[in-house]
C-alpha positions in Angstrom: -58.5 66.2 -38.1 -59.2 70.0 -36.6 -62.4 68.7 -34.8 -61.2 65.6 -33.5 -58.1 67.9 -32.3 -60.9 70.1 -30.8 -62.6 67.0 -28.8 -59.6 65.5 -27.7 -57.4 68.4 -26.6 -59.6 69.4 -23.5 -59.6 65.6 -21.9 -55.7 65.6 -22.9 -55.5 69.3 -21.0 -56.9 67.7 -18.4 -55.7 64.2 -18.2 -52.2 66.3 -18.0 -53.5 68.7 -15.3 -54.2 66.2 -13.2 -51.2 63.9 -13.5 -49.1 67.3 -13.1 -50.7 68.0 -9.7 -50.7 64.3 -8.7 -47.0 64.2 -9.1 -46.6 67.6 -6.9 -49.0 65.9 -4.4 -46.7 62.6 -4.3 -43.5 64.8 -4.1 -45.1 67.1 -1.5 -45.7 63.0 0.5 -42.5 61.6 -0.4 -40.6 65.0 1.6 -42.8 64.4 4.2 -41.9 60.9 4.6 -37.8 61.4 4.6 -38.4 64.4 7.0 -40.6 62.3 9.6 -43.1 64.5 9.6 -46.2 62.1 10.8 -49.1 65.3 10.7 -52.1 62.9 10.1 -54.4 65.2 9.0 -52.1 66.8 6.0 -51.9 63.4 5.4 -55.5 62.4 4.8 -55.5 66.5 2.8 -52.8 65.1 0.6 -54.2 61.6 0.3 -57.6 63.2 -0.8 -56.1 65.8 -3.0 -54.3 62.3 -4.9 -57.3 60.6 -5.0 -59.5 63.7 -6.4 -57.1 64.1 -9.4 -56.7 60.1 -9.6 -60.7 60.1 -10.2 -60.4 63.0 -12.4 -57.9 60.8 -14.8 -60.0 58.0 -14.4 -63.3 60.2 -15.4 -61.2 61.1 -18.6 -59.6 58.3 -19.8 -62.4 55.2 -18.6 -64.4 56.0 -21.7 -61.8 54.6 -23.5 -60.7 51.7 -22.0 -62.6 49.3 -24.6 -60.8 51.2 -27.3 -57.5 50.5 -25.6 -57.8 47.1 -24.9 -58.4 46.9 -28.6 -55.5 48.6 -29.7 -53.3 46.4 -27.3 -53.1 44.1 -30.2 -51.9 46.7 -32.6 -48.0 46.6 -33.4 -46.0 49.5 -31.4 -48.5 51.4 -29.8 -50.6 48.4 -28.4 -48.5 47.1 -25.6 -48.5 50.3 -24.1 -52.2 51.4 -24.6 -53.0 47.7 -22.4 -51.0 49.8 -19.8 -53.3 52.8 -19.0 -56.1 51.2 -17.5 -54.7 48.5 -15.1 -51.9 51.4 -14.3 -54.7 54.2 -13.4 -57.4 51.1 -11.5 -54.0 50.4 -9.2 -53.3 54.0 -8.5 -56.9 54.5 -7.6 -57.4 51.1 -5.2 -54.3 52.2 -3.5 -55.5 55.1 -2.5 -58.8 53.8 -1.7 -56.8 51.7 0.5 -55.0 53.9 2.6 -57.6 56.2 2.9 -59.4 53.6 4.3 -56.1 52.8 7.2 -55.8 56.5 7.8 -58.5 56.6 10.5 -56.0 54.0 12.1 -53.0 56.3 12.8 -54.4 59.7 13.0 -54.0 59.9 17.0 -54.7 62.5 19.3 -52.1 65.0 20.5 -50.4 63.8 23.9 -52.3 60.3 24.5 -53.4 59.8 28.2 -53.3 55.9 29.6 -56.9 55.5 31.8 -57.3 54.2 35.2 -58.3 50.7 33.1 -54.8 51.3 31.4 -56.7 51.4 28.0 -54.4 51.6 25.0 -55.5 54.5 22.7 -53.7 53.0 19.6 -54.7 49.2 20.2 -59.0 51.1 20.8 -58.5 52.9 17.6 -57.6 49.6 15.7 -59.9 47.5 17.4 -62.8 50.0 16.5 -62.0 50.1 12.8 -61.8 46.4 11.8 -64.3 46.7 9.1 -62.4 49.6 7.3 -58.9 47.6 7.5 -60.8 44.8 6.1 -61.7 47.0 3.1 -58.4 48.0 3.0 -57.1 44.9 2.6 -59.7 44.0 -0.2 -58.5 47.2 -2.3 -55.0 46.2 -1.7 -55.6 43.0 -3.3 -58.0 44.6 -6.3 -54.0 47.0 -6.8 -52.1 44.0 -6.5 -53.9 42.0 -9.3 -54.2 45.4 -11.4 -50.3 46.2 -11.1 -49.5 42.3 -11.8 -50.7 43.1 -15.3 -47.9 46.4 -16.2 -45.3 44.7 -18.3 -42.3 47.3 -16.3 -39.8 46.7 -18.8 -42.1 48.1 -21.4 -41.2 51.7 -19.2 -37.8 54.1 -19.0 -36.0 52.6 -15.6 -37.1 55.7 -13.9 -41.0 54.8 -14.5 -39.8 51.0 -13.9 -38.3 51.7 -10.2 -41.4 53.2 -9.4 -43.6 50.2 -10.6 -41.4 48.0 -8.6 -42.2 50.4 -5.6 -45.7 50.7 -5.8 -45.5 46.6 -5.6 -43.3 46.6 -2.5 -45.5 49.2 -0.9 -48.5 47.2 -1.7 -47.0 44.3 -0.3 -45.9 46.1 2.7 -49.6 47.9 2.9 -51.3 44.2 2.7 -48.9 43.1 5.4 -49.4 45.6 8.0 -53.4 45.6 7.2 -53.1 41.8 7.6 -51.7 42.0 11.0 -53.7 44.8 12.1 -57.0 42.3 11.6 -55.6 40.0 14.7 -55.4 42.4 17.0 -58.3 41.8 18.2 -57.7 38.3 19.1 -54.3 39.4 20.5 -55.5 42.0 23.1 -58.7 40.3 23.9 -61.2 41.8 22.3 -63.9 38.3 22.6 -62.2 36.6 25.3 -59.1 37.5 27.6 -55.7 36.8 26.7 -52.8 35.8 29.2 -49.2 36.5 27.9 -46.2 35.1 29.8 -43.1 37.9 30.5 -39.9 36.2 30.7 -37.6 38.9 32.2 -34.4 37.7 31.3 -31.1 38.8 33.0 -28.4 38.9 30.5 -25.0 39.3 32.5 -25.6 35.6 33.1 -26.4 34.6 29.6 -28.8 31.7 28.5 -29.6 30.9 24.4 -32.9 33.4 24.3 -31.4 36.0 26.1 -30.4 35.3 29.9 -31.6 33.9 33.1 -35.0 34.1 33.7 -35.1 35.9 36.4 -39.0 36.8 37.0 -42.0 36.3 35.3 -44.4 38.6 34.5 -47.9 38.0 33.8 -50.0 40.7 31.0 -53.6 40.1 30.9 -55.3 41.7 28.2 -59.4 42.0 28.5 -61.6 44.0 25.0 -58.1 46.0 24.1 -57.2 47.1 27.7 -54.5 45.6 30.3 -56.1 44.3 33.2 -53.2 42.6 35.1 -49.6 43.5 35.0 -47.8 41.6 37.7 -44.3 40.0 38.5 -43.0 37.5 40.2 -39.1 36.0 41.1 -38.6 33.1 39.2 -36.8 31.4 42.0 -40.0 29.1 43.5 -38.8 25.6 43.4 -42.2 23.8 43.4 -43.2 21.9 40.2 -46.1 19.4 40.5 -43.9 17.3 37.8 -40.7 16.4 38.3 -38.8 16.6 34.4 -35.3 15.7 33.8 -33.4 18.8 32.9 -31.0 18.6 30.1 -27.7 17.0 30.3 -26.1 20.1 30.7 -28.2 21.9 33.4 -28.2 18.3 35.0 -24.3 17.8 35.6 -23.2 21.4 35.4 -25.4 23.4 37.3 -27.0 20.5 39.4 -30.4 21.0 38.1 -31.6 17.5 39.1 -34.9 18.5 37.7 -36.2 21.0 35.1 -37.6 24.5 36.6 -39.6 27.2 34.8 -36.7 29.7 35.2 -33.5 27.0 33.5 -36.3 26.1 30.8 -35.4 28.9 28.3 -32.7 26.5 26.9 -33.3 25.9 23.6 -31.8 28.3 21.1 -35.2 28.5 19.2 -37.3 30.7 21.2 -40.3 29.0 20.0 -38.8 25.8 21.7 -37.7 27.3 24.3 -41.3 30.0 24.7 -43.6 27.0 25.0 -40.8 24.5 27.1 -41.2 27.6 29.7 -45.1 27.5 29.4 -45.4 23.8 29.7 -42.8 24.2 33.3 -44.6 27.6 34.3 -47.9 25.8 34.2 -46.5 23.1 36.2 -45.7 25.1 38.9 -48.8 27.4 39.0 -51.6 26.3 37.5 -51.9 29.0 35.2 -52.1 28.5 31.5 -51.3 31.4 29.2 -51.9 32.4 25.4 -47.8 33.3 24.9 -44.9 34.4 25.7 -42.8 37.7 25.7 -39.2 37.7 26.7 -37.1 41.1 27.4 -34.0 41.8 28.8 -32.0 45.0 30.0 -31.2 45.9 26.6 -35.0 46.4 25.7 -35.2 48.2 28.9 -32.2 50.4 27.8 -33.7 51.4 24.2 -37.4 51.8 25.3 -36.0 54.3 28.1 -34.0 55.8 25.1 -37.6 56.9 23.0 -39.7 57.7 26.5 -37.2 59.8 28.3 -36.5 59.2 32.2 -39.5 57.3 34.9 -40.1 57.7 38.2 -39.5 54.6 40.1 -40.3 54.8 44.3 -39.2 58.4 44.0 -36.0 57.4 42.2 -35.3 58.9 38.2 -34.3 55.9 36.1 -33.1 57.1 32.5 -31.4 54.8 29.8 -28.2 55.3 31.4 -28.6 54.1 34.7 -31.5 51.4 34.5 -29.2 48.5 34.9 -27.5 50.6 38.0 -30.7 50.9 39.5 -32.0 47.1 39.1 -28.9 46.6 40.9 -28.5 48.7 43.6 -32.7 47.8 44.6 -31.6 44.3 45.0 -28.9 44.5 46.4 -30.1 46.7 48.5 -32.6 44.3 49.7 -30.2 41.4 50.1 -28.0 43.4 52.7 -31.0 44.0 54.2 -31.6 40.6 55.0 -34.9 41.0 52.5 -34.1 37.9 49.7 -38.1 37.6 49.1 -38.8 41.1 48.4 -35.7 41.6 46.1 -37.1 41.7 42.9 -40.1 43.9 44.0 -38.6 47.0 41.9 -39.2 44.9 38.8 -43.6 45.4 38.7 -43.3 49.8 39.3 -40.4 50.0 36.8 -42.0 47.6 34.3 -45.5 49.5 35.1 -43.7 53.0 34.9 -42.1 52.5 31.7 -45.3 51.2 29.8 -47.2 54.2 31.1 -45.0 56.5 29.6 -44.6 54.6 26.3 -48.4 54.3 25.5 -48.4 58.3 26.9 -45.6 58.9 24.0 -47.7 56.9 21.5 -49.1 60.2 19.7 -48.8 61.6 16.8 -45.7 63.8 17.6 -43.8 60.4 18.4 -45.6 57.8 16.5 -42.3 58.1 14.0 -40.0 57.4 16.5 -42.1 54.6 18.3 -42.1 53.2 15.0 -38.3 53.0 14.8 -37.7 52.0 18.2 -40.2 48.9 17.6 -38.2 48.4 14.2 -34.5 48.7 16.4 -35.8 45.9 19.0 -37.1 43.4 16.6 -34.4 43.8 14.4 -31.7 43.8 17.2 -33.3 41.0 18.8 -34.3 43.1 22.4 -37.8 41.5 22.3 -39.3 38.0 21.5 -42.8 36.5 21.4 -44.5 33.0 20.7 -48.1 32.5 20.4 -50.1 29.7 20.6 -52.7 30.5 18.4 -51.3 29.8 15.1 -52.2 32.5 12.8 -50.8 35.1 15.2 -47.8 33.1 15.2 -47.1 33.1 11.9 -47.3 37.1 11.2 -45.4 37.0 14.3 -42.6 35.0 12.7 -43.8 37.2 8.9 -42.0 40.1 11.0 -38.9 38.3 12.2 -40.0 38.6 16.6 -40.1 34.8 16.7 -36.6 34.3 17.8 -36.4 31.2 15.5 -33.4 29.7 14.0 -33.3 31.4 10.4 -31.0 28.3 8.8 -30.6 30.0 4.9 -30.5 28.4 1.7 -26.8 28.5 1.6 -24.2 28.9 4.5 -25.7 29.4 8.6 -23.7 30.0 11.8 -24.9 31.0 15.1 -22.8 30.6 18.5 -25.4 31.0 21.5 -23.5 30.7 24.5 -24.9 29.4 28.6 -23.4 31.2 31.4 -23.7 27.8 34.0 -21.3 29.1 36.5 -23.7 30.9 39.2 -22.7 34.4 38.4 -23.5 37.3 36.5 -19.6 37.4 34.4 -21.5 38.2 31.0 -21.4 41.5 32.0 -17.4 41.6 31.6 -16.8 38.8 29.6 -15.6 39.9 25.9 -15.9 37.4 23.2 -15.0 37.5 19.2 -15.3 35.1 16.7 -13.4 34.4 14.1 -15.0 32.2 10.8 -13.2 31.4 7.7 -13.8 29.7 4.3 -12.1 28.0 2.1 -13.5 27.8 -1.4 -10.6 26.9 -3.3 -12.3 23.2 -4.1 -15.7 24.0 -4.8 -17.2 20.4 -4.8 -15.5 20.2 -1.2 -16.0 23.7 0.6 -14.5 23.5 4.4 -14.2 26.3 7.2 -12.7 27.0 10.9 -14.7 28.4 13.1 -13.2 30.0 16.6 -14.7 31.8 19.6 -12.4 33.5 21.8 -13.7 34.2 25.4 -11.9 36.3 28.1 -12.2 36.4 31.3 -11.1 40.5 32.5 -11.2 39.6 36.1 -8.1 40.4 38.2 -6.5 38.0 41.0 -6.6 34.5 41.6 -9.9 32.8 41.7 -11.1 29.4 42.6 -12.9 27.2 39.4 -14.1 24.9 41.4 -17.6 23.9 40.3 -20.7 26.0 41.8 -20.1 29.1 44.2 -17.5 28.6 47.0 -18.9 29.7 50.7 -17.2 33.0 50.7 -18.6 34.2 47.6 -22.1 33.0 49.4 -21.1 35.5 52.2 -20.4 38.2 49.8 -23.5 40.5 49.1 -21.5 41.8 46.0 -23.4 41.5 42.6 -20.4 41.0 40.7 -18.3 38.5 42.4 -14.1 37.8 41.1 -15.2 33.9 39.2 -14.1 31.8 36.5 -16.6 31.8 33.6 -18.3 28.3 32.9 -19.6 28.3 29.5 -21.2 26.2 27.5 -21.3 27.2 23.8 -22.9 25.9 20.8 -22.4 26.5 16.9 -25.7 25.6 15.3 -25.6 25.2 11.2 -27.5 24.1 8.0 -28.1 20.2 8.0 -24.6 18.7 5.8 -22.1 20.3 7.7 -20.2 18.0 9.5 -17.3 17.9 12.1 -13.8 16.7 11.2 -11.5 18.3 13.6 -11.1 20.3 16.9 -8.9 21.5 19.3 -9.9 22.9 22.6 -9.0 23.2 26.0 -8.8 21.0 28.1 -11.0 20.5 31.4 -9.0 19.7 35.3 -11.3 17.1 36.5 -10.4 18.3 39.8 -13.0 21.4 39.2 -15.7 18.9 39.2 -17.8 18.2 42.6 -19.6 15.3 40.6 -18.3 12.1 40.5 -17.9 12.1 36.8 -16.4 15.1 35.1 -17.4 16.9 31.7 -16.2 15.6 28.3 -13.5 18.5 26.9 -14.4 16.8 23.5 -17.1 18.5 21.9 -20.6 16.5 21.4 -22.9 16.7 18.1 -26.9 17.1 18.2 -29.8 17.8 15.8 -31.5 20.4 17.2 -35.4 21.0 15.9 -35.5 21.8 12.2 -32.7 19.7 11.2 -30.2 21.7 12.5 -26.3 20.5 12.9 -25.3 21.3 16.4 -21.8 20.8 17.7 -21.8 22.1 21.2 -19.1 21.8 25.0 -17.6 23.2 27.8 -15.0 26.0 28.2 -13.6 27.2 31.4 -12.0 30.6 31.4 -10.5 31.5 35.1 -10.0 35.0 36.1 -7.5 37.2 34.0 -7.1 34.6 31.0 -8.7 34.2 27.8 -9.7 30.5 26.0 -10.3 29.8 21.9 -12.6 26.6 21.0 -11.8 25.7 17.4 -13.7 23.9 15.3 -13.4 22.4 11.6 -16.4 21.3 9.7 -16.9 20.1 6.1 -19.6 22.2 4.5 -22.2 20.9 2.1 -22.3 21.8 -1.7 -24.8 24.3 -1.3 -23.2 26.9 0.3 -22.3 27.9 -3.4 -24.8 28.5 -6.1 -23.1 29.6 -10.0 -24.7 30.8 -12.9 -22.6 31.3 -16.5 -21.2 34.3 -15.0 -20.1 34.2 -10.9 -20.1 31.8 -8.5 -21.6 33.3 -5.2 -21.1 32.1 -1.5 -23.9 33.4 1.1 -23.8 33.1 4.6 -26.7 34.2 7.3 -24.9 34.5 10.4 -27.3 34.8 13.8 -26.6 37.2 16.8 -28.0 35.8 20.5 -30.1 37.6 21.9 -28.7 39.3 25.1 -25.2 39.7 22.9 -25.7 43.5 22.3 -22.6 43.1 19.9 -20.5 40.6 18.7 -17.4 41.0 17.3 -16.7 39.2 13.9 -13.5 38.2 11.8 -14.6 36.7 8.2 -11.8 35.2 6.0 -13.2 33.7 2.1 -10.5 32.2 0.0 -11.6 31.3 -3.7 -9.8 28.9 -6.2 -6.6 29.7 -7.8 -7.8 30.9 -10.8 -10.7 32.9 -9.5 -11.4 36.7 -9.7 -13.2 38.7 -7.1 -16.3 40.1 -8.7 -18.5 41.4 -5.9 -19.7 41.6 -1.9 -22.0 42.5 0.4 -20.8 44.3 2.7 -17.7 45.2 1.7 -14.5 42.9 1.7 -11.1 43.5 1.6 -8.0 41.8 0.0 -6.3 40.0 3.0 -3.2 37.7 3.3 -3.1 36.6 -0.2 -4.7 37.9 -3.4 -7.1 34.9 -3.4 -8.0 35.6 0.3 -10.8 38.2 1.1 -11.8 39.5 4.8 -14.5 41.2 6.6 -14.5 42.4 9.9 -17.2 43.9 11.9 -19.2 43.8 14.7 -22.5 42.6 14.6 -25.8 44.1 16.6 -28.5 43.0 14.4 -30.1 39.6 14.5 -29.6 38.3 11.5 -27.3 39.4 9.0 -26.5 38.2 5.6 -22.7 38.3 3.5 -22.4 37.5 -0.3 -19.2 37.4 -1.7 -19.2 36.9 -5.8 -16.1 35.2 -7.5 -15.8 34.1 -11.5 -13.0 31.3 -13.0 -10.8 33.5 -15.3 
């Protein structure tokens, strides 16, 4: 027994060494993580340090993995011994793995953009394809190895970081994925076009705005070798289409145009609607489609700091003051062709100094303002090669419609009254639902809209000739919207009441329904959708009753649970939000997400918020007592 003590205590010494300093090194990583601090190099130290006591382990303990698989069979002790090995061969191809991505993201200090406008970060990961290809292979080897731990076998300590390591993995395989098409998305063995809708969202279309220019990026072996603009406001099209219904009769769109085509509420509709039109009208074909609007602008200015701009300092705080004032300032000056000019040297300025920012003292906070823009809906982007699309949609920047399993609501809203009111406008919407007959689930759904313009203004249909006359970007008008709630296929329509529309607004010989109409929009989608006029100084509620399907409920022996995914427009910074649930009778509230309160009855709950993210998701848990 003393010899065998005397063999085994040194690889136990230093099997427990090891995993003593590898849990100092992971510590020393996480605190580096929550501080930010993005030093590469310590980094790669630490990562090499891990991996060096990882090996260590591995040199001690290999030698007996044929002994351990063995003893997995043995009562007690064997389910943990079949532990060790997969447990250590995970730890080790994760490293392996990132070790293999570091040469990625360790950047120089202060990043310079070349005469070619080369893109340091978009070289580096074009240059080391074959190492995130080995990456990817070692996350795979970790993912198969840490399939095989049994994590309820471990204290819940041990088992939350099981269930990390797999989310990391996950997250690891993910990014490596992605990182193997860029390549094919900046060109690297043929050039790539991309399409920029800039989008002007103080006259508000479903994807974000008006179209008010297009951009085109050209992208040639990882560097940008056109970035040019042009006003969207060229009426030739070699083919005339029929514009929708709406665009037709309402804004006298007698045929479809590149800059109305962004109508859909599904920017992948909508993305390749505008490429088909765009195309059309020049000739030129493109690879995708990116579409921005003053909020990106806003954020992006946020992380860079201020540009220069024609001798002019544009910051975060007065970007949309200075789109403004340039064209207007070219309007008064009789100068309607040149403008939009401003829009290539701002567009221009700003990406210089973001791709000058990309270094490793502000990768972190690139990182977040990417994360704040995607998740806030500030950018969008279609592809037409389909595997690009689909990571593209894997990180939510399609724009799609999300629908859910349960409950989905989204109000997208058309400003198709020649102006720029969404600026001013203020709307809140108020959604409630009533539970208490589970097999027959109803809800109200109301959108407020007011108008804060003072005086009296004409609602006659299109722009009067006085406002014409008026070099004023903001101009005293009644807001012409036209709003539609898009949900889950099985909800269905049974009552309405909203306001109704003076025939005498109409120059068309045939005025606008007030009732509302129903479509399927792509995807199966319920869409009930009209007209609301708001004049100047007045405010205007569309209500709308629906019968909901089963589904928006699932139960298990314990709760019953009701989920909704509700969808902000893009171009809505914030909306608003009024959430009322009531449950049966006899129910008790058990949980929510985010927090609800008791409201006008003890079996009514509310919520009340405003929302700035894209999608977010409520739960709200009930059980029959």
């Amino acid at each position: 027994m003393i010899s065998t003590g005397l063999i085994v205590y040194p690889h136990a010494k230093a099997v427990s060494d090891s995993v003593n300093r590898l849990r100092g090194t992971v510590n020393e990583l996480n605190d580096m993580v929550k501080k930010r601090d993005l030093d590469m190099n310590t980094y790669k130290e630490k990562i090499a340090a891990a991996h060096s006591d990882i090996d260590l382990i591995q040199a001690e303990v290999s030698p007996y993995y044929g002994w351990l698989k063995k003893a997995s069979s043995l009562p007690r002790i064997g389910v943990y011994a079949g532990q060790v090995e997969p447990i250590i061969e995970a730890a080790d191809q994760t490293l392996l793995a990132i070790e293999e991505l570091l040469p990625v993201l360790i950047l120089p200090t202060g990043n310079t953009v070349s005469g070619e406008k080369s893109l340091p970060l978009v070289r580096k990961v074009n240059e080391n394809q074959s190492g995130i290809k080995s990456a990817i292979a070692y996350i795979q080897k970790a993912e198969s190895q840490i399939d095989q731990v049994d994590g309820n076998l471990w204290p819940e300590e041990y088992q939350k970081k099981i269930q990390n390591l797999k989310e990391i993995l996950a997250g690891l395989n993910k990014a490596a994925s992605t990182l193997t098409l860029i390549p094919r998305m900046t060109g690297e063995d043929r050039p790539v076009t991309y399409l920029i809708m800039v989008q002007n969202s103080d006259e508000l279309r479903a994807t974000g705005g008006f179209v008010t220019a297009f951009g085109l990026l050209r992208f040639e072996k990882g560097q940008i070798t056109i970035l040019d603009f042009q006003d969207s406001s060229f009426n030739y099209i070699s083919e005339r289409i029929e514009a929708p219904l709406p665009l037709k009769w309402i804004l006298f769109a007698h045929y479809w145009l590149p800059r109305d085509a962004n109508w859909y509420p599904s920017f992948p509709e909508s993305a390749k609607k505008v490429q088909e039109l765009y195309f059309l009208s020049t000739g030129i074909k493109t690879d995708g489609v990116i579409a921005v609007h003053q909020s990106t602008l806003r954020k992006v200015l946020e992380f860079t700091g201020p540009v220069t701009v024609s001798g002019e300092t544009v910051t975060k705080d007065n970007v949309e003051d200075f789109m403004i004032s340039e064209k207007m300032e070219a309007l008064s000056a009789k100068k309607f062709k040149e403008r939009k000019n401003f829009i290539k040297p701002l567009f221009s300025a700003i990406l210089t100094k973001f791709t000058e920012m990309m270094d490793v003292n502000h990768l972190t906070g690139g990182i977040r303002l990417i994360k704040t823009l995607v998740l806030e809906g500030d950018i969008l982007c279609m592809s037409n090669d389909a595997e690009i699309q689909a990571m593209i949609k894997s990180w939510q920047v399609d724009g799609g419609l999300a629908g859910s399993q349960q409950d989905y609501l989204m109000l997208v809203d058309s400003n198709l009254g020649y102006n720029k009111l969404d600026k001013l406008i203020k709307r809140r919407l108020t959604y409630s639902v009533d539970l208490s007959n589970p097999q027959k689930p109803v809800s109200k759904v109301e959108m407020t809209y007011e108008n804060p313009f003072r005086g009296s203004v004409n609602c006659i249909q299109g722009s009067t000739p006085e406002q014409k006359s008026q070099m004023v970007y903001m101009k005293p008008a009644c807001y012409w919207d036209y709003w539609r709630i898009i949900r889950n296929k099985g909800t269905t329509l049974s009552a309405f009441n909203v306001p109704e529309l003076d025939p005498s607004l109409f120059l068309s010989s045939q005025a606008w329904s007030p009732n509302p109409g129903e479509e399927t929009e792509p995807g199966d989608f319920h869409e009930v959708n009209g007209l609301v006029i708001v004049p100047a100084e007045s405010e205007r509620s569309v209500r709308l009753d629906e019968n909901l399907p089963e589904y928006v409920l699932s139960s298990d022996s314990i709760k019953t649970t009701y989920s909704l995914t509700f969808q902000k427009q893009p171009g809505i910074d914030s909306l608003p939000v009024k959430i009322y649930i009531k449950i049966p009778a006899n129910a008790r509230f058990v949980s929510s997400e985010p927090e609800f309160y008791m409201s006008r009855s003890k079996n009514e709950w509310a919520f009340e918020g405003n929302f700035e993210q894209s999608i977010n998701t409520l739960t709200f848990s009930y059980s029959i007592h």
